[in-house]
C-alpha positions in Angstrom: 12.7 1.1 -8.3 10.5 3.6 -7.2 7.1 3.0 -4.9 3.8 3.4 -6.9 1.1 5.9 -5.1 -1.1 2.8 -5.3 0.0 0.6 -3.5 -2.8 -2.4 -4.9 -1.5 -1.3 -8.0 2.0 -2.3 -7.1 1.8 -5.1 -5.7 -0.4 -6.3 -9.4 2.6 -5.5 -11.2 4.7 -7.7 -9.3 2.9 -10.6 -9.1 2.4 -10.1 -13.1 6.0 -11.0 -13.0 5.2 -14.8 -11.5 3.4 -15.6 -15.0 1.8 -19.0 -15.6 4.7 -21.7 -16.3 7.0 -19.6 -14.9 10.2 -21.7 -14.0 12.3 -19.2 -12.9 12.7 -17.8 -9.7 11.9 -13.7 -9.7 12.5 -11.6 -7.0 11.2 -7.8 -6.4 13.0 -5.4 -4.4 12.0 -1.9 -3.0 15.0 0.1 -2.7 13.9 3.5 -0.8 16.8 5.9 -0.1 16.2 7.7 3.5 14.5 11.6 3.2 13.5 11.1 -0.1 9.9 11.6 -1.8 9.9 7.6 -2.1 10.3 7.2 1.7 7.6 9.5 2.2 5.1 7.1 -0.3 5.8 3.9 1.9 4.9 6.0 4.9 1.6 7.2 2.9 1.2 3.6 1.8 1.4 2.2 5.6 -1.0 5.0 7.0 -3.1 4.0 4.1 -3.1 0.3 4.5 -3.9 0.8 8.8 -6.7 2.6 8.4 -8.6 0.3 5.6 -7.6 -2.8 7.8 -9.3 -1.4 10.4 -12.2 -0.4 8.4 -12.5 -3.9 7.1 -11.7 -6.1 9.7 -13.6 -4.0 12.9 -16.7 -4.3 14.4 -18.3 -1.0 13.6 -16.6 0.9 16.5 -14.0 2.0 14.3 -15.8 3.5 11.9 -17.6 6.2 14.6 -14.1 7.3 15.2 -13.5 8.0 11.3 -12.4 11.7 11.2 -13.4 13.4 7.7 -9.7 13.9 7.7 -8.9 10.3 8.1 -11.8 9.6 5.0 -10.3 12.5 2.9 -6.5 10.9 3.2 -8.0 7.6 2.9 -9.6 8.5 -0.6 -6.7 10.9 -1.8 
């Protein structure tokens, strides 16, 4: 029910739930209720998931435009 800080971590625990010879369907759900703590994880979680994309998938020019600040939040 609630988001994990992590969100690699998360998404492990879900797809432990699609176990080998699994023959029923399973479905996961995130259920976030606006202005709470949990709403504020996704948004950590998205900001998160931008920047390593970016990191990953660019050329190099991305990375001179790293702040420490971006690294730091990256990493916490």
């Amino acid at each position: 029910m609630e988001p994990w800080w992590n969100k690699a971590v998360q998404q492990q625990a879900i797809d432990r739930t699609h176990r080998i010879g699994q023959d029923q369907k399973v479905f996961a759900y995130n259920m976030i209720c606006k202005d709470t703590i949990e709403e504020k994880i996704m948004a950590i979680q998205e900001r998160k998931q931008i920047i390593s994309d970016e990191v990953v998938a660019d050329d190099g020019n991305f990375l001179k435009s790293l702040t420490a600040e971006d690294i730091t939040f990256l990493f916490d």
